[in-house]
C-alpha positions as CSV (number, residue, x, y, z in Angstrom):
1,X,40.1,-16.1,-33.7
2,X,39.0,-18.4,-30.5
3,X,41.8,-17.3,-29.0
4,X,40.7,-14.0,-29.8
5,X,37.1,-14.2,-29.0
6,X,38.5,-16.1,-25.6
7,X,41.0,-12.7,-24.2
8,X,37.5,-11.0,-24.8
9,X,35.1,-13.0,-22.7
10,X,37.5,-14.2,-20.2
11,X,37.3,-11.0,-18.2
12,X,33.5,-11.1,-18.6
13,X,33.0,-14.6,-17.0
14,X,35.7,-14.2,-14.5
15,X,34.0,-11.2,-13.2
16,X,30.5,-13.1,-13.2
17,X,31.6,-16.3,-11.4
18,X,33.3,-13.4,-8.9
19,X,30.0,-12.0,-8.6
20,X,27.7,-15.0,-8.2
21,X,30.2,-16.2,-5.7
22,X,29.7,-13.5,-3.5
23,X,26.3,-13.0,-3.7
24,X,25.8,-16.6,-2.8
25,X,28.4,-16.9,0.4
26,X,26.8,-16.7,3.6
27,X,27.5,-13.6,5.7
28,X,29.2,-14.0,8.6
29,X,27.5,-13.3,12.0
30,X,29.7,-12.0,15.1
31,X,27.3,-14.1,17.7
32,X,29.4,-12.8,20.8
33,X,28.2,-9.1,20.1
34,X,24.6,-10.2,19.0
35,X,21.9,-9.2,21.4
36,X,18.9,-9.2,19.5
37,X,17.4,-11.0,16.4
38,X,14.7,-10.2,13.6
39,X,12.9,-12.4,11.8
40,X,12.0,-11.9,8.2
41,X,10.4,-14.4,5.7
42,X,8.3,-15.1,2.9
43,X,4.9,-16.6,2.2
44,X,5.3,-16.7,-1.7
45,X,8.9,-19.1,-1.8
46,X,11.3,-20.6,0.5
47,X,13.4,-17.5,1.4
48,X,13.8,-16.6,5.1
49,X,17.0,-15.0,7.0
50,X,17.1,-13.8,10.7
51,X,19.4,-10.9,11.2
52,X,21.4,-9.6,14.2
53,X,22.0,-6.3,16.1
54,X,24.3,-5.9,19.0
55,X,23.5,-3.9,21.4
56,X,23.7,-0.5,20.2
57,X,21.4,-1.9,17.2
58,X,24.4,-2.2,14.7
59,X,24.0,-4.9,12.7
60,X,25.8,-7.8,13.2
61,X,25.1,-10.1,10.4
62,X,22.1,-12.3,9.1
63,X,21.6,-15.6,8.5
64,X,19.6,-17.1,5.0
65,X,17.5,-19.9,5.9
66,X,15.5,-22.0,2.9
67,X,11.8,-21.7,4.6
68,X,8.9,-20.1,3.5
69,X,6.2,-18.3,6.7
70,X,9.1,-19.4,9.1
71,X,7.9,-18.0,12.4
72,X,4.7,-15.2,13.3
73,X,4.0,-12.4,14.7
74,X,1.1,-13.8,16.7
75,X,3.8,-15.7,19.2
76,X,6.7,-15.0,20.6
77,X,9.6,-17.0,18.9
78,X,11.2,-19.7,21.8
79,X,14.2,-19.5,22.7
80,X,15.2,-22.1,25.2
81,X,18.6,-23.1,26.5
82,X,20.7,-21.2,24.1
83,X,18.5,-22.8,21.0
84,X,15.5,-21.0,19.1
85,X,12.5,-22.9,18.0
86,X,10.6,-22.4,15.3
87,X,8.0,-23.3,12.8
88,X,8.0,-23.0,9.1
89,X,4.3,-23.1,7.9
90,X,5.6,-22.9,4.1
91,X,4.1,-21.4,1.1
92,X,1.0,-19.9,1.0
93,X,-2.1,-22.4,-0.5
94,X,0.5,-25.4,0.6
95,X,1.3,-24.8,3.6
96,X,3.8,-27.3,3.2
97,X,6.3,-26.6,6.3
98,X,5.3,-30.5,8.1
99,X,8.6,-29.7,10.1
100,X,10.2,-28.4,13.7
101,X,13.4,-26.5,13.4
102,X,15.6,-26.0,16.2
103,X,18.7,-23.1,15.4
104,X,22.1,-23.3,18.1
105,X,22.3,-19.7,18.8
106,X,26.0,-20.3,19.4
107,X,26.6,-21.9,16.4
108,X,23.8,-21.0,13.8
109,X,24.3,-24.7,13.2
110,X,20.2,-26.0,12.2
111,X,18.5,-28.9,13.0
112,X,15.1,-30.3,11.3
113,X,12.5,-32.2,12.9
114,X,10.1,-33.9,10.5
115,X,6.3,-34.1,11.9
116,X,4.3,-34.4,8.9
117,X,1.8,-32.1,10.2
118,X,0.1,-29.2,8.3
119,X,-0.2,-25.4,9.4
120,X,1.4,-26.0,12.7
121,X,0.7,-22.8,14.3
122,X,2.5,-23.0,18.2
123,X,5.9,-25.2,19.7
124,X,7.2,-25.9,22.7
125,X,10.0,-28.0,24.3
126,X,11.9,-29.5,27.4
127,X,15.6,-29.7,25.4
128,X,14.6,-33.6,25.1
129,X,11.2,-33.3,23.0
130,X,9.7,-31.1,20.7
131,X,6.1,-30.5,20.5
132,X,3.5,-28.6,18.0
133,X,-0.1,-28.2,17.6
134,X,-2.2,-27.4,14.5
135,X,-6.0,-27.4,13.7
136,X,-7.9,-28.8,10.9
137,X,-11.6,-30.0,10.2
138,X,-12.8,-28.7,13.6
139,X,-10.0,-30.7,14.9
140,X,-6.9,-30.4,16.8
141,X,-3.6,-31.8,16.6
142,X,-0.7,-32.5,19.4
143,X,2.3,-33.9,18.5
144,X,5.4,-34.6,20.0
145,X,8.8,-35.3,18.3
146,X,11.4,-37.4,19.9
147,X,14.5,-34.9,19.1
148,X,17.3,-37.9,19.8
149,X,16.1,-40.2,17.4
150,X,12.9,-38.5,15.5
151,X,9.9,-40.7,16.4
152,X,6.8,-38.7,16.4
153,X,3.2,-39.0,17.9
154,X,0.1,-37.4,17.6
155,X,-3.1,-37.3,20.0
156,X,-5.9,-35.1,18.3
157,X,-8.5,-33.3,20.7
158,X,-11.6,-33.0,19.0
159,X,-14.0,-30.0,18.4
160,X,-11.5,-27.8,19.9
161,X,-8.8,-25.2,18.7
162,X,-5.2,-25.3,20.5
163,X,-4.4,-21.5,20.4
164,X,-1.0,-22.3,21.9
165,X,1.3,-24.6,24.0
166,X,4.1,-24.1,26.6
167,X,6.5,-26.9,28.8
168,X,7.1,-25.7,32.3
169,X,7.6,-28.0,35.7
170,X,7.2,-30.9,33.6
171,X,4.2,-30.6,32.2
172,X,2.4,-29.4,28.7
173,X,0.0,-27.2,28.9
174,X,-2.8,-26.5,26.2
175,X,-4.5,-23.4,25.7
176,X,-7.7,-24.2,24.0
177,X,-10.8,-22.4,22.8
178,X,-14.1,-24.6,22.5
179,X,-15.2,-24.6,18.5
180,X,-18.7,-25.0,19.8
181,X,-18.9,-22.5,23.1
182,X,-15.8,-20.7,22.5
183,X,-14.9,-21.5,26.4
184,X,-11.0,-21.6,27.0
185,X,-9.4,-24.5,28.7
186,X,-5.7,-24.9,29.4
187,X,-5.0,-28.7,29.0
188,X,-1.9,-30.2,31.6
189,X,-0.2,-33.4,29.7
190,X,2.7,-35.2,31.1
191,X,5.8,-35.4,28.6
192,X,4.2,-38.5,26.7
193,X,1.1,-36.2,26.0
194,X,-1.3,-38.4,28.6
195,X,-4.0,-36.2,29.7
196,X,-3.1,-34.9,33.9
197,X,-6.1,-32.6,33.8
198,X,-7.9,-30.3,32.8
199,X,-8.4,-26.6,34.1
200,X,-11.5,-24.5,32.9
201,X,-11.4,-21.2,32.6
202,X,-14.4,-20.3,30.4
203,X,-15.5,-17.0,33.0
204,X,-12.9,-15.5,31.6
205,X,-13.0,-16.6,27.9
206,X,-9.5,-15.6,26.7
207,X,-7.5,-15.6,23.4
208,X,-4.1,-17.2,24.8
209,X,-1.2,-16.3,22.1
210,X,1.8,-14.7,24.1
211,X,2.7,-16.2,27.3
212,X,5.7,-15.4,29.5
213,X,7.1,-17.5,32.1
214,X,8.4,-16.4,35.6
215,X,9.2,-18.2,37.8
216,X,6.5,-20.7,38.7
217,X,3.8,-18.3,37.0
218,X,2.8,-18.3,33.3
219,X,1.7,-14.9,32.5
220,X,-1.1,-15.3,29.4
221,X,-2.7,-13.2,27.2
222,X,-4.4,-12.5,23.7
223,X,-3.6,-10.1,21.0
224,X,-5.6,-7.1,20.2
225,X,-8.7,-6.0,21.6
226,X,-11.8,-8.4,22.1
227,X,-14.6,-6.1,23.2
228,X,-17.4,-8.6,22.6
229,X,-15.6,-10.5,25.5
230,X,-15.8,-7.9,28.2
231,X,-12.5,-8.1,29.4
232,X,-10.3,-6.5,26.5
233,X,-7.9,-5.3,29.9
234,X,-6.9,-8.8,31.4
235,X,-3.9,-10.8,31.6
236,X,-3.8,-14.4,32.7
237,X,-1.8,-16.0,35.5
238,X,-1.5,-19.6,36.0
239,X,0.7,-21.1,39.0
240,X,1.8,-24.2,38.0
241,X,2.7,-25.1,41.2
242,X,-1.3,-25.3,42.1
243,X,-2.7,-25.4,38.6
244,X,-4.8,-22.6,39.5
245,X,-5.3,-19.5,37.8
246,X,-5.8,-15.6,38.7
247,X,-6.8,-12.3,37.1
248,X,-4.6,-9.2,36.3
249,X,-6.5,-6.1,35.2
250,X,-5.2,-3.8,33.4
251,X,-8.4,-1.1,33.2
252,X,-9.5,-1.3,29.8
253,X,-6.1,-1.6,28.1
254,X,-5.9,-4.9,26.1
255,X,-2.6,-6.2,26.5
256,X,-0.6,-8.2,23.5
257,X,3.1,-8.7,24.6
258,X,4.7,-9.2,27.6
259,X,8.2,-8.9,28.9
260,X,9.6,-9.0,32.9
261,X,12.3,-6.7,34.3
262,X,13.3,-6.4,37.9
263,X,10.0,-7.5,39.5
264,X,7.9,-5.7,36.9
265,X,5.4,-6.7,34.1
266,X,6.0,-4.9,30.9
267,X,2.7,-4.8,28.7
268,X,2.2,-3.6,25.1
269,X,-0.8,-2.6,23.7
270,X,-0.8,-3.3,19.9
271,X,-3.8,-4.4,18.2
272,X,-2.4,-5.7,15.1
273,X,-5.9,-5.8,13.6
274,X,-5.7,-2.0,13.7
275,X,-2.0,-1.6,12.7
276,X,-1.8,1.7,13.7
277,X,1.5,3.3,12.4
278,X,1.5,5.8,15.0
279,X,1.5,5.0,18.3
280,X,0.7,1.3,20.5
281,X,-0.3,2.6,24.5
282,X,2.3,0.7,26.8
283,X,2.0,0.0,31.0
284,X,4.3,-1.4,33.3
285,X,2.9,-3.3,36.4
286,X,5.1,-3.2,39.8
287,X,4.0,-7.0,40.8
288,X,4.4,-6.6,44.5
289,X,2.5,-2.6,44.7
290,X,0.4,-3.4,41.4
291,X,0.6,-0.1,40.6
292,X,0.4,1.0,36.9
293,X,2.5,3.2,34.8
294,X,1.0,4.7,31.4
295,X,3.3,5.2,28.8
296,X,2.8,7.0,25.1
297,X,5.8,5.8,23.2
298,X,4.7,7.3,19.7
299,X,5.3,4.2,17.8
300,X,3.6,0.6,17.2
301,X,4.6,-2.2,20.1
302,X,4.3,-5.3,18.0
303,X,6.9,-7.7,20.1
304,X,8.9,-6.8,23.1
305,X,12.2,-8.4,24.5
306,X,14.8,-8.4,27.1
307,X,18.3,-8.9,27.9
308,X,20.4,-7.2,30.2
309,X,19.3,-3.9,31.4
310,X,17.5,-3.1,27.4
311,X,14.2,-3.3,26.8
312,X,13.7,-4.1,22.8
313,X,10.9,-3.0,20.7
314,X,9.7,-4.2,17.5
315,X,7.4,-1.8,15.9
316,X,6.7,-2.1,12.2
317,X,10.2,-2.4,10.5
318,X,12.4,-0.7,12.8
319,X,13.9,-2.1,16.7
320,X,14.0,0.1,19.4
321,X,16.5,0.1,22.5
322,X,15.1,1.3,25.6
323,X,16.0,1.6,29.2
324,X,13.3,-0.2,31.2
325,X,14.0,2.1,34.2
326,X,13.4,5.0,32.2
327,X,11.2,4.2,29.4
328,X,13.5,6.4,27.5
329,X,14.5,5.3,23.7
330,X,18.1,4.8,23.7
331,X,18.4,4.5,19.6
332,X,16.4,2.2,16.9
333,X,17.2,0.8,13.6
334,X,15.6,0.3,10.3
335,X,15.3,-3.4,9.5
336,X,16.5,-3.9,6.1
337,X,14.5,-6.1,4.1
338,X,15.0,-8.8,1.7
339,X,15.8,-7.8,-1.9
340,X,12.7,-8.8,-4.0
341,X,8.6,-8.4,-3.3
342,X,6.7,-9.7,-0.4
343,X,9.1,-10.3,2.3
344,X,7.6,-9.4,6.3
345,X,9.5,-9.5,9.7
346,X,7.8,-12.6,11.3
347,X,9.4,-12.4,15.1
348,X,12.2,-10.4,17.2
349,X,13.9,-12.6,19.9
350,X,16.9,-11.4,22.5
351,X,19.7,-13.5,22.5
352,X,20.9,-15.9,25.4
């Protein structure tokens, strides 16, 4: 009789191990075709996976990562030196993340940095260090992590909100918004986070969340429009050469992502408070002419990348391909999301 009931069930439990087994093997990425990367988490549990599209937007593989809010839509995710940085916040009403991760875009191999900080919200690094900044009790938090052996360090700067934070030319620089007059200051810290100075820059009173780098210029800018301020059309530009910073307007249109091609600006419009399903306005600036071009691409513009001689779109859950000379869509792809409830693309990133 067991060896009966045994011939029965064997079949059964040979075909579940089977299937368990491959549900839980990773899939396998082809990195050398990969030329773009979404980002898709979870704020209820610790699920997250990035997944990859060659050129042509055929999917390339994905990789499952155990982190809950890993990455945001409000920044661009970093990708420096052929490694992406990230932040996972963790779950929702914990917001137990307290850690850097660094991913080798070569290898998919993933490294953790312990900060023991809560809701870090922006990162930045020189391929040495890692740094982070967060907020809490009207105060705010640097912190800078010692990749080689670990060793972290904090300096808080009081009464003031640290929107974001980018390395260039050896310094650290710190966008912040006063808590009290809501003036915007961009903090310059050497690499051991001592103060160098401090450039105001409340005339202007911008939101700094995107920034792009070119060059010796850091392009800035907010996302979404901010009519109260007055200047819902302006982008940032600080030389950090001189430390000094200029005006780009953009007449009227708010700006929200930006991207450079070939000695132009490209500039989505998406106010993600709006989340229009329909349409974002999108301009490209010639820098030397600064000349303007309107373009209606009849979809959102959440995040915008590029690599090579494509322009990539995130809007919603589909990617776009475009050629930046043109402006014409080339093809797009539907993101597929997670099985299960509650999963949201988080970030879109072209690979090095």
């Amino acid at each position: 009789m067991n060896r009966a009931f045994l011939s029965l069930v064997a079949p059964v439990l040979i075909a579940l191990v089977s299937m368990l087994a491959s549900c839980s093997a990773p899939e396998p990425v082809d990195i050398e075709s990969s030329a773009v990367a979404v980002m898709e988490t979870r704020g209820t549990e610790k699920t997250s996976r990035i997944v990859f599209y060659d050129e042509d937007l055929k999917k390339t593989g994905h990789l499952d990562l155990p982190y809950a809010t890993f990455g945001g839509m409000f920044y661009n995710p970093l990708v420096s030196e052929g490694f992406l940085y990230a932040i996972p916040q963790g779950e929702h009403g914990k917001k137990d993340g307290n850690m850097a991760v660094r991913i080798d875009l070569a290898t998919l191999s993933v490294d953790e940095y312990r900060i023991e900080q809560p809701a870090m919200n922006a990162i930045a690094t020189n391929g040495e260090t890692v740094w982070t900044c967060n907020t809490f009790n009207r105060e705010s938090f640097i912190n800078r992590c010692a990749m080689a052996d670990g060793s972290v360090s904090s300096i808080s700067v009081p009464n003031e909100f640290i929107m974001n934070i980018l390395w260039k030319n050896g310094t650290l620089y710190a966008f912040s918004k006063s808590m009290s007059t809501n003036d915007i200051s961009v903090y310059c810290y050497d690499d051991r986070l001592n103060l160098i100075e401090r450039i105001e820059i409340a005339d202007k009173n911008l939101s700094v969340y995107r920034t792009a780098a070119h060059e010796d210029l850091v392009y800035f800018c907010g996302i979404g429009a901010d009519e109260d301020a007055g200047h819902e059309g302006t982008i940032g530009v600080l030389d950090t050469r001189s430390n000094t910073i200029e005006y780009m307007d953009l007449d009227g249109q708010y700006p929200s992502s930006i991207a450079f091609f070939h000695g132009k600006l490209f500039v989505s419009h998406y106010d993600p408070f709006q989340q229009s399903e329909t349409n974002s306005p999108f301009s490209v600036v010639d820098l030397e002419t600064e000349s303007i071009e309107r373009f209606d691409l009849g979809h959102p513009v959440e995040q915008i990348a590029i690599r090579n001689d494509s322009l990539f779109i995130l809007g919603g859950t589909t990617v776009y391909r475009y050629d930046p000379d043109t402006m014409q869509c080339i093809e797009s792809a539907e993101v597929p999301m997670m099985p299960g409830d509650f999963s949201y693309i988080s970030g879109m990133f072209a690979m090095p």
